[in-house]
C-alpha positions in Angstrom: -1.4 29.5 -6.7 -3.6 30.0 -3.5 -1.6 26.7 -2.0 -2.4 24.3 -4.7 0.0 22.4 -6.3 -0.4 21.8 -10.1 1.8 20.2 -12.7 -0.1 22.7 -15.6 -0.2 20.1 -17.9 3.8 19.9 -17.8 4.8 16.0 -19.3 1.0 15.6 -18.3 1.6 11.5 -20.0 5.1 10.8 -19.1 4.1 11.6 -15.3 0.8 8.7 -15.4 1.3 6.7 -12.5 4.0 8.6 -10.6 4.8 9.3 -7.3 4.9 13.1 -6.9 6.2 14.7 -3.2 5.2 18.2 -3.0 7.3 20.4 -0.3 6.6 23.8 0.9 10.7 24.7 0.8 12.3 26.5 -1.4 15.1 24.9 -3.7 17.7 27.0 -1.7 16.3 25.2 2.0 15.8 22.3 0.6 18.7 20.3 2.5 19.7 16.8 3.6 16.8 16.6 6.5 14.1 18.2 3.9 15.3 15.1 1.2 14.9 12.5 4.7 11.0 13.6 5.0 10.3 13.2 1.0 11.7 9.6 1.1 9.7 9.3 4.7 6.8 9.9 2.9 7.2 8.1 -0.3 8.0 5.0 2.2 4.4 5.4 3.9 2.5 5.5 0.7 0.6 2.4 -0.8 2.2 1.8 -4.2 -0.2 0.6 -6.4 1.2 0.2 -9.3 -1.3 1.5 -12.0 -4.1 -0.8 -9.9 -7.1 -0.1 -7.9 -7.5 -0.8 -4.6 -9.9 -3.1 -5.1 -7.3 -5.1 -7.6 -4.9 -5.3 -5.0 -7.4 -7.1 -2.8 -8.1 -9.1 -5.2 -4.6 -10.3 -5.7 -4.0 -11.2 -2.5 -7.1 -13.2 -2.0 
């Protein structure tokens, strides 16, 4: 896949909006410290909710 990650169209609708975390480990490496930097990550992300940016700023004004 030349390092890309790509859903191939799988659930292409049921996945609008969702918060995907892509590791380079293989299901049998992926361990207890692996599952602590996905949820690391998904804490620094911006959740959005569906919106833009620029309706988020406009919520809080």
């Amino acid at each position: 896949t030349s390092g890309e990650q790509r859903l191939s169209n799988f659930m292409l609708w049921q996945l609008a909006y969702a918060e995907l975390h892509f590791s380079p480990l293989l299901w049998p490496d992926f361990d207890g410290a692996a599952f602590d930097k996905a949820l690391d990550d998904f804490c620094l992300r911006r959740r959005r909710f569906g919106m833009t940016d620029e309706q988020i700023e406009a919520q809080g004004a």
